[in-house]
N, C-alpha and C positions, 0 to 999 in steps of 0.2 A: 622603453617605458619602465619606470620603477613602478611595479603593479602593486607592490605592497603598498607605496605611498597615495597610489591614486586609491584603491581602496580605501586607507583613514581618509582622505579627501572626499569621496565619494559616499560616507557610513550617515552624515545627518539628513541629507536627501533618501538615503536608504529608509533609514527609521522610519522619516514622514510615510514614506509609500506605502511600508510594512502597516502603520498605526491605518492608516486607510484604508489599508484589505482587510486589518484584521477589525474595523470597525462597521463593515458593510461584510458579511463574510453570506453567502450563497451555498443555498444546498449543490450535490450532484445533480447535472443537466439544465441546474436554472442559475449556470452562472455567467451570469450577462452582465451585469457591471462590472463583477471581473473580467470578463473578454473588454470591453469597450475601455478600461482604463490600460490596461494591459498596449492594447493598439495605439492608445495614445501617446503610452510612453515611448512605446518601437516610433512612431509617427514624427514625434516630437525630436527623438535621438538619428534622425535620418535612418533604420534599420528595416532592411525588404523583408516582409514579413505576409503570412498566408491568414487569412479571417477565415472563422466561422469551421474551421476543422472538426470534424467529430460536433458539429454542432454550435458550441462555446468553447472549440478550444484555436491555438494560436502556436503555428510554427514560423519562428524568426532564422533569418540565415545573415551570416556574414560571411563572403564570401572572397576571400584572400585572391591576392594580386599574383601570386603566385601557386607552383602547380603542389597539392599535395592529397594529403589523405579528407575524405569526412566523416568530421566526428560534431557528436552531438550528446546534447544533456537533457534528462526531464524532469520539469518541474510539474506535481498537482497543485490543483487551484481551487479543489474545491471544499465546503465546512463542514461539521457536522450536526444532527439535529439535536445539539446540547445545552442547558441555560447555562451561560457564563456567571461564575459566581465571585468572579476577581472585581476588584474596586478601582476602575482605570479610567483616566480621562477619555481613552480611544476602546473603553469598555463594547463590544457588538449591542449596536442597535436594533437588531433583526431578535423579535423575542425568540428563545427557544433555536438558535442557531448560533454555530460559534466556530472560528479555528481551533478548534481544542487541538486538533492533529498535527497544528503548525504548515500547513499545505500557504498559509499569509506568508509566512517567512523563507518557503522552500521558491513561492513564486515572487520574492523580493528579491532573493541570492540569485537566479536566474537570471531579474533584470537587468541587475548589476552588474553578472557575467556578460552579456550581450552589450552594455554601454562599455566596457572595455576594451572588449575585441572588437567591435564598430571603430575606435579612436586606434586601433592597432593593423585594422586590417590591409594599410598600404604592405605592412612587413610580412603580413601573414602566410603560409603555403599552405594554401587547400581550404576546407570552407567549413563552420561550424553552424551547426542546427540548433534552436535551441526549442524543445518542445512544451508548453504550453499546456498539458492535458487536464481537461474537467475529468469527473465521476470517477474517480478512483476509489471513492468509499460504497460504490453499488456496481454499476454495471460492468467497469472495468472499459473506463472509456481509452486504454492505452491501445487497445484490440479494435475498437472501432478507426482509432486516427491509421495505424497501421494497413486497414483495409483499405482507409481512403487513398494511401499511397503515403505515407508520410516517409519513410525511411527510401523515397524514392527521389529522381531527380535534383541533386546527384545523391547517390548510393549511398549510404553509410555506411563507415569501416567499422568505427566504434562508437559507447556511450555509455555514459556516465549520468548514478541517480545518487541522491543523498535523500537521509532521514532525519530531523531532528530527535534527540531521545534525552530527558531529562534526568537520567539517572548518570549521566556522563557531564562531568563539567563542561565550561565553554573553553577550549584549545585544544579536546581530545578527540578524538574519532577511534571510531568501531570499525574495524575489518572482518570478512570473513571471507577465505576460497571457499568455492564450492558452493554447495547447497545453503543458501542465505534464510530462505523462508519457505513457507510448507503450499503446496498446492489446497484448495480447498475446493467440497461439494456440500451443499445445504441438499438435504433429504426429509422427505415427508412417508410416514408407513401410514397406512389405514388397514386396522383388522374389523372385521366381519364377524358376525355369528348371529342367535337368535334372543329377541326379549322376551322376558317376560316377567311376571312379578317375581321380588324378593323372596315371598316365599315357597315357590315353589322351582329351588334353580335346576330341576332335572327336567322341566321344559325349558330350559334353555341353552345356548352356546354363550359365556359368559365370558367378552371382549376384553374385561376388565383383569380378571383372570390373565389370558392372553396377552395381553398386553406387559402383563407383569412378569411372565417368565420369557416375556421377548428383553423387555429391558436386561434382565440379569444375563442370560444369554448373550448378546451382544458382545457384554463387558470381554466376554472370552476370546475375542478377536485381539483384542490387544496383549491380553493376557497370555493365550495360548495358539494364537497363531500366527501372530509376527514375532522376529525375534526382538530380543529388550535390546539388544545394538540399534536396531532399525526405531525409529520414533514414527509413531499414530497415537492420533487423536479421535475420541469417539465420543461425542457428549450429545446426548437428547438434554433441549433445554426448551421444551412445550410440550404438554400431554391432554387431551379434551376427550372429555365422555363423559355420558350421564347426565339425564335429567332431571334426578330425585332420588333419596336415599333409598326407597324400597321398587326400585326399578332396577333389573339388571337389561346393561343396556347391546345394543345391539350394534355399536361400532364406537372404535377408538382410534382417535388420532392422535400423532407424534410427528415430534418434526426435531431435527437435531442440525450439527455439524460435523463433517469428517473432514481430518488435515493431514496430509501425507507430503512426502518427500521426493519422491518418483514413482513414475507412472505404472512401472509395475505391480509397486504395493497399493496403489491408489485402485487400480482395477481388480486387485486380488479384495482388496476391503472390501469394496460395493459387492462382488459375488457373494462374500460370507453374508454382508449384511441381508442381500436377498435371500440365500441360503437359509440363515436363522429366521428369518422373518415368513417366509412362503411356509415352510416347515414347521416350526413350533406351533402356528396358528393354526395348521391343519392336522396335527396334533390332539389339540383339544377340539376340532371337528370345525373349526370354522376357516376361514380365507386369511390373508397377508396378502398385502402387493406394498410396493417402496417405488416410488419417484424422487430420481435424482436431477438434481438442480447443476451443472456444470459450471464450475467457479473458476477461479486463477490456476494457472499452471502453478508449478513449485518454480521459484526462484533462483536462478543457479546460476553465479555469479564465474568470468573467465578469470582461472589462474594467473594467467598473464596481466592480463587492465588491474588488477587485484594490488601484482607485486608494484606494476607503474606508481598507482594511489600509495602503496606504503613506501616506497621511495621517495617520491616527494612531498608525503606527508613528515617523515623522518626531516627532511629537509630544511621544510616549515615550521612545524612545531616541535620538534624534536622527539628523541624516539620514545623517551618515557611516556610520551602522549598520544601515540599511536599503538592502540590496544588491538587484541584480537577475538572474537568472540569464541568459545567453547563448543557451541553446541549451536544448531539454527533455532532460528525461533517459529514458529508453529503458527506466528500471524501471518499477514498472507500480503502482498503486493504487485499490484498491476503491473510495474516495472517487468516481471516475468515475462510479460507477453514479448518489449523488448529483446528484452536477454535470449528466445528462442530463434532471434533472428540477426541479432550481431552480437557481436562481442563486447563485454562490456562488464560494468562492476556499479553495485550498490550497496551502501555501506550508510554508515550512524554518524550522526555529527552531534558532537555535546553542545546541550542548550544550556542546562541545569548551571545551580547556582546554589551550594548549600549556604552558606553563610548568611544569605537572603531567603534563604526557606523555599526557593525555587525549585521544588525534586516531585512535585504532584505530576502523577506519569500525564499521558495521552489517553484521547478522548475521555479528561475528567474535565469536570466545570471548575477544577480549580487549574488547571494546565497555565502556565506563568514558564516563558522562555525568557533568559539574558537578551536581548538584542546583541550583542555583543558579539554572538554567533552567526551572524548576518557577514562579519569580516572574515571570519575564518572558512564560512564558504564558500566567498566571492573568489577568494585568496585560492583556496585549493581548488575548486573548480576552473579557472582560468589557469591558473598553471597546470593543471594535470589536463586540458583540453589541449593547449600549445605542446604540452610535448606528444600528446596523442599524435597530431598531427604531423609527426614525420617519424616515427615506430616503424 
């Protein structure tokens, strides 16, 4: 098959499907319209496919007539809770939710890959997965499909995720070996002490106080206890206390985020944070405790599936077009949970569109993707799955 040509063949049926999801777009965990259109297109395309995974999600296999490797791709499916502020005929109807993150068009390039390799798989050796996952903007529905057995019957070798990212035109893609994105833990501190009025603060233990040289404290974890090679992130972005100006109050809440790269620095961070927190509050005579929330693993991408993608991305688009990233980036992606258990590669696919004013990043209300980048995924995700398949 000339897969390129069936791709342009296959790009106006794409768009409609894309303009549909992205016009009915569903939070994490309530995407059932997504499921149920998703099955009809597997249904409709003859592809054996699993319902109701992880809930609302959807693993499709094609399974080759011949003996080889399984390899597999994931697409998210689900929106975010954002008001669309673009002026589009297939504009989201759903008030206050939107693909801002492009998860519409990561689970249009998916389909697309799947109607392919379905119309290919008399040639095919070995069998490809194609995964389907909701809540990837909360729970980290990748972790739940995997428990259900997804990467089971038959076994995955390897797998392959893409991003779309607006700052990159549409024919370019993003690599990176290694460390792709940051593990994260959401944390909650509450300090203690005693109230009582404004003016007299020597009956009191004063939270607010407390509170205030935990914040500057902290900072010193990144500053002077990891090294500046090693990247962390430590932001408190909510702080509550206090009922009235001449009240000192008697406890203080904070809630933030921490993003780390490996698991060593990640557990050494939580210690400090407990560290400064228990200590500095009893300091000034009162209590600290910290509850941590367990988020995404860190993302870390196989050298090998890496160099496969920039091989035949060179191939495709040529080399000036396949970029490499610098440095990881510090947002976080369920695909990790993946990558802990096969081998495999996630990377950035150009949406963006300057000359049309298309560069508004992700999860904004103004986020505007080329559709155009719908071929370039189908395209290198189907070729870089066939040659997975005999590595």
């Amino acid at each position: 098959m000339d897969i390129k040509k069936r791709v342009d063949d296959l790009f106006g049926e794409l768009v409609d499907i894309r303009r549909d999801f992205h016009k009915y777009p569903e939070l994490s965990e309530e995407e059932y319209r997504t499921h149920e259109k998703i099955c009809e297109y597997l249904q409709n395309w003859g592809i054996e496919y699993t319902k109701n995974v992880a809930k609302t999600g959807v693993v499709a296999i094609i399974r080759g007539k011949k003996p080889g490797n399984t390899v597999g791709a994931r697409a998210d499916i689900d929106a975010l809770p954002i008001e669309e502020l673009n002026k589009l005929e297939f504009k989201s109807v759903n008030k206050g939710v939107m693909h801002a993150c492009g998860h519409d068009i990561h689970t249009t390039i998916h389909l697309g890959v799947a109607k392919i390799l379905k119309e290919m798989e008399e040639d095919i050796s070995g069998n490809i997965k194609i995964f389907f996952q909701p809540a990837e903007e909360t729970i980290g529905g990748a972790k739940t499909m995997i428990e259900e057995g997804c990467l089971k019957n038959p076994d995955l070798d390897y797998i392959l995720s893409l991003h779309v990212m607006p700052y990159l035109d549409v024919g370019e893609i993003e690599l990176k070996q290694g460390k792709m994105n940051a593990a994260t833990n959401e944390f909650t501190i509450k300090v203690r002490g005693k109230s009582s009025h404004a003016a007299y603060p020597e009956q009191s233990v004063d939270t607010i106080v407390m509170a205030g040289y935990i914040i500057t404290a902290l900072q010193s974890i990144v500053s002077r206890n990891v090294s500046p090679l090693n990247s962390v992130v430590l932001t408190l972005g909510k702080i509550n206390g206090g009922t009235k100006n001449n009240i000192i109050t008697d406890e203080v809440i904070m809630s933030g985020t921490l993003r780390t790269l490996d698991e060593n620095t990640r557990e050494f961070a939580k210690s400090r944070i407990r560290e400064i927190v228990e200590n500095t509050a009893k300091a000034y005579g009162g209590e600290g405790e910290v509850y941590f929330e367990e988020g995404y693993p860190a993302l870390i991408n196989n050298d090998e599936i890496v160099d496969v993608l920039k091989d035949m991305a060179e191939d495709l688009l040529g080399e000036d077009n396949v970029k490499f990233k610098e440095f990881p980036s510090m947002g976080a992606d369920d695909f990790s949970y993946f990558l802990k258990d096969v081998k495999g590669a996630y990377y950035n696919l150009g949406c963006g569109n300057k000359l049309e004013g298309w560069t508004s990043p992700i999860h904004n209300g103004n986020f505007m993707a080329d559709e155009e980048c719908i071929k370039v995924g189908v395209l290198l995700q189907t070729k870089t799955l066939l040659k997975l398949l005999n590595i």
